[in-house]
C-alpha positions as CSV (number, residue, x, y, z in Angstrom):
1,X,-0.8,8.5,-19.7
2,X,-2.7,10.9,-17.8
3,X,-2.3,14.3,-19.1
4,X,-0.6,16.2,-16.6
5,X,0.1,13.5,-13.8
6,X,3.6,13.4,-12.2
7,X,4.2,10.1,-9.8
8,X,7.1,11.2,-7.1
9,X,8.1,10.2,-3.5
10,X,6.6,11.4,-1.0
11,X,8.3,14.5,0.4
12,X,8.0,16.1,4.2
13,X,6.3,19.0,2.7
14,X,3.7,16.8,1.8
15,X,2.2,15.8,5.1
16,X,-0.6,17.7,4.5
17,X,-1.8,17.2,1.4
18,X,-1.2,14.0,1.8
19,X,-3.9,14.2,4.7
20,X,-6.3,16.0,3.0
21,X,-6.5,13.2,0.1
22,X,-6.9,10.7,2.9
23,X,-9.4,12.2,4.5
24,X,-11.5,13.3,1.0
25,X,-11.1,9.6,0.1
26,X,-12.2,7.6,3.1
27,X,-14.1,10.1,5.1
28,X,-13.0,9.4,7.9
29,X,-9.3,10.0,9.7
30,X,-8.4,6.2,10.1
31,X,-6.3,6.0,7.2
32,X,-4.7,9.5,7.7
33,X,-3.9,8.4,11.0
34,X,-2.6,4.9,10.2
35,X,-0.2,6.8,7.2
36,X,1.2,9.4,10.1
37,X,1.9,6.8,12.2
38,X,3.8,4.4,9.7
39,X,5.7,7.6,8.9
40,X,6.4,8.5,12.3
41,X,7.1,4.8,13.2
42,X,9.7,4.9,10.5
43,X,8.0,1.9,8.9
44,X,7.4,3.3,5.6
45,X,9.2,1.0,2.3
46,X,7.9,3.3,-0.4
47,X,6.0,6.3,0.0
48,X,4.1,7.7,-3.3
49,X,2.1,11.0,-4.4
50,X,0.5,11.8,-8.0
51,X,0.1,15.0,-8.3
52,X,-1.8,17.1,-10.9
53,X,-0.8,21.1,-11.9
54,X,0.8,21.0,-8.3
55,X,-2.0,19.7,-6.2
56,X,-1.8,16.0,-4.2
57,X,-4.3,14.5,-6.2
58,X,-3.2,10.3,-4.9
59,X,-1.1,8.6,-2.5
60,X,0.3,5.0,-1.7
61,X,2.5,3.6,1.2
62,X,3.8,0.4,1.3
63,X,4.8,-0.3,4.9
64,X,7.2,-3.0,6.2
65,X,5.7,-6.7,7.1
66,X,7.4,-9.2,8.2
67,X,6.3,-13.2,7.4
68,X,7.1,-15.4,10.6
69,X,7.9,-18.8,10.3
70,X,9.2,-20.5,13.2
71,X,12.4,-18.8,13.6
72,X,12.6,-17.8,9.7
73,X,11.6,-14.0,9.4
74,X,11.0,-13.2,5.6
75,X,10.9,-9.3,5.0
76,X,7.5,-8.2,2.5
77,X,5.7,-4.6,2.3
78,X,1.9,-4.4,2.7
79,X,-0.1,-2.2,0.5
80,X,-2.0,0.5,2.7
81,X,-3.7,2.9,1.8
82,X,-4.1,3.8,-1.6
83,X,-6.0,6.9,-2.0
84,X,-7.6,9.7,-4.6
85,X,-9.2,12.3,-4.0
86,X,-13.0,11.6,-4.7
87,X,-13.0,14.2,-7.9
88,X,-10.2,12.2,-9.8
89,X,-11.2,8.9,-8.9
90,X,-12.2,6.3,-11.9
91,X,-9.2,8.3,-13.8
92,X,-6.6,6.3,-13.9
93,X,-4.6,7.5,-10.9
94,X,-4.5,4.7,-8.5
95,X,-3.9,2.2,-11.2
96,X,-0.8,4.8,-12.3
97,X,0.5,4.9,-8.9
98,X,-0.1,1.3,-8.1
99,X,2.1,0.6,-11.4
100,X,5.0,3.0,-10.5
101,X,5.1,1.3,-7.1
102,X,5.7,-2.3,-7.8
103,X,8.2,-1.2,-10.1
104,X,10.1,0.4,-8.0
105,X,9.2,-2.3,-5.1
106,X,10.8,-5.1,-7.8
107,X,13.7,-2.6,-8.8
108,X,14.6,-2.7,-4.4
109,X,14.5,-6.1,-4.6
110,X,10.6,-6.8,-2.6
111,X,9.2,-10.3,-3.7
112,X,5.8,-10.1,-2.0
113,X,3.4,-7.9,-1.3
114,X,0.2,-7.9,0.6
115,X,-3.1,-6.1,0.8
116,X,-6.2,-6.0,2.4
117,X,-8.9,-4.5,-0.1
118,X,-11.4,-5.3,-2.9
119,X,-11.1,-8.6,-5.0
120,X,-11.8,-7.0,-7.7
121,X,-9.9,-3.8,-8.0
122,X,-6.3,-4.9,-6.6
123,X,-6.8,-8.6,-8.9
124,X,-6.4,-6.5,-11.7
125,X,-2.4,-6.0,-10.3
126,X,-1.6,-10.2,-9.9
127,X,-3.0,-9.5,-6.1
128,X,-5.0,-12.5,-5.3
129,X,-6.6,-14.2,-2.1
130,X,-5.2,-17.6,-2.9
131,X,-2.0,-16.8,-2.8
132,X,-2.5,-14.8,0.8
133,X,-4.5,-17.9,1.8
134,X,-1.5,-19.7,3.7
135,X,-0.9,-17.1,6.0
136,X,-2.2,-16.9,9.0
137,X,-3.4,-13.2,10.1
138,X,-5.9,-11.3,12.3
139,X,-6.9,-9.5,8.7
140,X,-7.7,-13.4,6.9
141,X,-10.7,-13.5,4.7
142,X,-11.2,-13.3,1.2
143,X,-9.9,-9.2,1.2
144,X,-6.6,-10.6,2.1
145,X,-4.4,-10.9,-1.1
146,X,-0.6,-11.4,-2.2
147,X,1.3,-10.6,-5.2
148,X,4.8,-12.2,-5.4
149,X,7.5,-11.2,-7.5
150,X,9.7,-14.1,-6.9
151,X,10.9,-16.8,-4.6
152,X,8.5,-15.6,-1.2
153,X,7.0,-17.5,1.2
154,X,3.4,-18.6,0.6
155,X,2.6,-20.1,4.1
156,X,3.1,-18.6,7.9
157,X,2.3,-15.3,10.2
158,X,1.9,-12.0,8.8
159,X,3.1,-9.3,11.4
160,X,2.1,-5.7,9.8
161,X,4.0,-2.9,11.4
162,X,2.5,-1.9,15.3
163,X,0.3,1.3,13.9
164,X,-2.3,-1.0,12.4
165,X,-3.1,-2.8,15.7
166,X,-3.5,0.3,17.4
167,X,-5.9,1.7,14.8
C-alpha cells in the first residue's frame, strides 16, 4: 500500500492533469494526444488516475480492440499509456494502477488484453510476447504482448481504435 494513494476513474475534470502527467512522463505530446483522442473518439474501456494529497500523480487507459478473424470479431482492450509522473516513478504506482485495472477489466467481463511496451516491466502482470505472437499487427515484434483472462483468441488481426494510426 502506498501511503496516501487513491486509484479512481477518470473524471472530466481531470483532462488536465491527466495531460500534464503525460507530458512529464514521455516528454513529448504523443501520448497526451493519443489519450484525448481515445477520449474524444469515445473509445475508452477503463480510464484510471492515482492520485496523491489531490494531485494526478498516474494514469492508465485501456482502449477498445477488436481481434478479426475472418468474419469472427472478438472484443479485447489494449493497454495504452500508462503513465507517472517522473518524481513518483519506481514507487509503486503503475504497478498499483495496473493491478486495480485488470480487476476491474475481469470484474466487466474483458478476457484479453494487449500492450505494446517493455518485456520486462508489463511480464511482471502475465503480459507476454508469446501469447501476442499469433496475431498479426502493424505493432508485431517482441514489445507486443497479451494477457488473457479466459477463453480469447490467440491467433488473427488486431485492429486498435483509429487514434493510434493517426498518431
Amino acid at each position: 500500500m502506498i501511503r496516501g494513494l487513491v486509484i479512481r476513474p477518470a473524471e472530466p475534470a481531470d483532462r488536465a492533469g491527466i495531460r500534464d502527467v503525460e507530458l512529464q512522463a514521455f516528454g513529448q505530446p504523443a501520448e497526451a494526444d493519443l489519450v484525448e483522442a481515445l477520449v474524444a473518439g469515445g473509445d475508452t474501456v477503463l480510464e484510471l488516475v492515482a492520485t496523491q494529497e489531490g494531485e494526478i500523480v498516474g494514469h492508465i487507459l485501456f482502449s477498445r480492440l477488436i481481434v478479426e478473424n475472418g468474419t469472427d470479431r472478438f472484443p479485447a482492450v489494449a493497454l495504452a499509456p500508462l503513465s507517472v509522473k517522473p518524481k513518483r516513478q519506481d514507487s509503486g504506482i503503475g504497478t498499483a494502477l495496473v493491478e486495480a485495472a485488470h480487476a476491474l477489466l475481469k470484474d466487466a467481463g474483458e478476457t484479453l488484453s494487449v500492450v505494446l511496451g517493455e518485456p520486462s516491466y508489463y511480464g511482471r502482470f502475465g503480459y507476454a510476447h508469446e501469447r501476442a505472437a499469433g496475431f498479426a499487427s502493424d505493432y508485431q515484434c517482441e514489445a507486443l504482448q497479451a494477457l488473457a483472462w479466459g477463453d480469447a483468441p490467440a491467433s488473427g488481426r488486431l485492429v486498435y481504435a483509429r487514434a493510434f494510426s493517426d498518431l
